[in-house]
C-alpha positions, 0 to 999 in steps of 0.5 A, a space after each residue: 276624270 270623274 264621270 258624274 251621271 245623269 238621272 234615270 232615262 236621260 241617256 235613253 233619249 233620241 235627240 229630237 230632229 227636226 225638219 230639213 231647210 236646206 238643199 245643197 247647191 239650192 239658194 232657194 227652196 220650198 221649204 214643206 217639212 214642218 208644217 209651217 203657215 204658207 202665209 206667213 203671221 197676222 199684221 196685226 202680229 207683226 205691228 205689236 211685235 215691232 212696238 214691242 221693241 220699246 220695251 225690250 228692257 222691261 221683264 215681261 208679266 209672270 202671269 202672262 194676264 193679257 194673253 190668257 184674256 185674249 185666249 178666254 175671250 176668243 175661244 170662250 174659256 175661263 182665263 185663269 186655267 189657262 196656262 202658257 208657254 214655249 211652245 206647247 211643248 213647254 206645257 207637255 213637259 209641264 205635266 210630264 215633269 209634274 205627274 210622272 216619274 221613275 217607275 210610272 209608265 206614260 202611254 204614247 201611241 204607234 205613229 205619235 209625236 216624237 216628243 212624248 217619249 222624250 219627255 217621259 224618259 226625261 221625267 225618268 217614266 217608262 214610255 209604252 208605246 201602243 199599236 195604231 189601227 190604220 194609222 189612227 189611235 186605237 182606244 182599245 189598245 191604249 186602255 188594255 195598256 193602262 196599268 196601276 202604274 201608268 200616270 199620263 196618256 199622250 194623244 194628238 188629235 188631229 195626229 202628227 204626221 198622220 194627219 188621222 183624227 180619232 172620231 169624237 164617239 172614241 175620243 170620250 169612250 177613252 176618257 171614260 175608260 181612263 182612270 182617274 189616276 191617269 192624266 189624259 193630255 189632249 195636244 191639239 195643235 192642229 185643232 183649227 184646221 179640223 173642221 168644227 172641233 173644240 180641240 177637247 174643250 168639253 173633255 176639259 169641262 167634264 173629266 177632271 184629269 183632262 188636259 188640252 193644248 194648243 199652239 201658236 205655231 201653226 195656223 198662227 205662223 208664230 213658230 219663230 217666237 215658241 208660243 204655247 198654251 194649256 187648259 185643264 180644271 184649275 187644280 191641275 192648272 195650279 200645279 204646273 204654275 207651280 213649276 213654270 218659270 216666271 219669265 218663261 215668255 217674254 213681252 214680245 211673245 205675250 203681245 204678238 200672239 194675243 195680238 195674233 189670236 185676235 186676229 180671226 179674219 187672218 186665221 179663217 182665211 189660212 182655214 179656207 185656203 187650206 181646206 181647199 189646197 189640202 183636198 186638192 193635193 189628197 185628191 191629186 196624189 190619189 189619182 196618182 196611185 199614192 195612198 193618202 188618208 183624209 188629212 186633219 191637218 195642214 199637210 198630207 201622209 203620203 204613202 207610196 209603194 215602198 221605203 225606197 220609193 219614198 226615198 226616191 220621190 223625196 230625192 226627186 223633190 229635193 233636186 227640184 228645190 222642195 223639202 218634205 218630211 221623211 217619217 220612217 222615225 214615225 215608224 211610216 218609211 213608205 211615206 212623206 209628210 208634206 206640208 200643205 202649201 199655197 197653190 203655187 207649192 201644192 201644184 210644183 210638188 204635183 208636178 214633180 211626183 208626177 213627173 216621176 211616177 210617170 217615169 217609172 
């Protein structure tokens, strides 16, 4: 039989896992490994996604006009360098797919997202991966990797699964520190629970190799639908257009997040709700003697004594029914990743690993 080879870098790639949602002999769990929005999506989502079905036999509008009209109007952006979609994700692989290629090297970071070196090898680029200080991005570090052939760096800000923010003084030392050859891709998709932040807007508006993304998936609570979006100088916005599908969202996705992003009262309810729970639980897990670094996001890094401590707690969760995120594939095996739920959630998760510590 003939073997016919992928390209370059495909085999290289781990495939991607993601958080548990089960528990064995367990009908029903708190499900806190993926940061997903404890209450759920807007009901204005939900009545423009049930009005969508009249029209499941329609293709949905290549330029997905509405949508980037609705993300102009409520973040004050320009529509036309808006570009979305599945998931942000999508507009990560956009870029990598545009940018980078056999030869050229993509920076990632210590503890980022899993999905960055994916993309570059899928491109055929070789992912460098730099050291973090304290789990947060070192600039440092990502400039003195930077070499000719170096094409994309890869940050997200808030950090998953750290939840670390790089301070805004360091974001914009790194921008001007990059050369211009080399594409900065802000991923923000946990920028409306950071308090105050634009998410790289002014980064956007003033480097032009600059690129910030967003996602539906979190505050919104649309990660069932896969919803994402890009803005960047409109050169740039070109060129990934250029390789997006036409129809890469479909109507009902296009009608249900402009219908979310509207919904701002929804949104700053999920914001306040989890500032509060997030600071209760950061402060309540403290206490406790577990190291926890001021969370950015919607979930908290908790750090324990050891990777067979963590190990434990997380077996001690499950047989209360809770999923967390083991993250010793983030180079993290002392921690869990725990999302950030509803009073209920964060008081049972207290509950548990505190009746285990005391154990101890």
């Amino acid at each position: 039989m003939t073997r016919i080879p992928p390209q370059p870098g495909i085999m290289d790639i781990a495939l991607y896992v993601s958080g548990e949602s089960t528990v064995a002999g367990k009908a029903e769990v708190l499900k806190l490994s993926s940061n997903e929005n404890p209450f759920g999506f807007s009901d204005k989502a939900r009545e423009a996604f049930a009005r969508s079905v009249a029209n499941l036999h329609r293709y949905p509008s290549t330029d997905h006009g509405g949508l980037r009209r609705a993300i102009g109007e409520v973040y004050g952006l320009d529509p036309d360098r808006v570009i979305c979609g599945v998931g942000s994700d999508e507009v990560l692989q956009f870029v990598t797919q545009c940018y980078a290629g056999p030869g050229d090297e993509v920076i990632t970071t210590e503890h980022g997202f899993s999905m960055y070196p994916i993309l570059a090898r899928a491109a055929g680029a070789v992912p460098v991966t730099v050291k973090e200080r304290e789990r947060v991005v070192d600039v440092d570090a990502i400039l003195a990797a930077v070499t000719p052939r170096t094409k994309i760096v890869f940050i997200a800000n808030p950090a998953n699964p750290t939840g670390t923010m790089l301070p805004e003084a360091d974001l914009w030392r790194l921008c001007e520190g990059l050369p211009e050859h080399v594409i900065f891709v802000h991923d923000g998709a946990y920028t409306e629970f950071a308090d105050g932040f634009d998410g790289g807007v002014s980064l956007v508006e003033t480097f032009p190799n600059v690129v910030m993304t967003r996602t539906f998936s979190k505050i919104y609570g649309l990660g069932g639908l896969r919803i994402g979006w890009g803005y960047a100088q409109r050169e740039i916005i070109d060129v990934l257009n250029r390789v997006r599908q036409p129809f890469n969202l479909s109507e009902t996705q296009l009608v249900a997040a402009e219908a979310a992003v509207r919904d701002q009262d929804f949104v700053s309810r999920c914001q306040t709700e989890n500032a509060k729970w997030r600071a209760w639980l950061t402060d309540t897990l403290r206490q406790m003697g577990v190291g926890c670094d001021e969370s950015h996001a919607n979930f908290v890094l908790a750090r324990f004594a050891s990777a067979d401590e963590a190990g434990a707690v997380d077996a001690a969760l499950k047989a209360d029914g809770i999923i967390v995120r083991r993250v010793a594939g983030y180079g993290i095996p002392e921690a869990l990743r725990i999302t950030v739920g509803d009073e209920a959630a964060c008081r049972r998760v207290a509950h548990v690993i505190r009746g285990f510590l005391g154990e101890q």
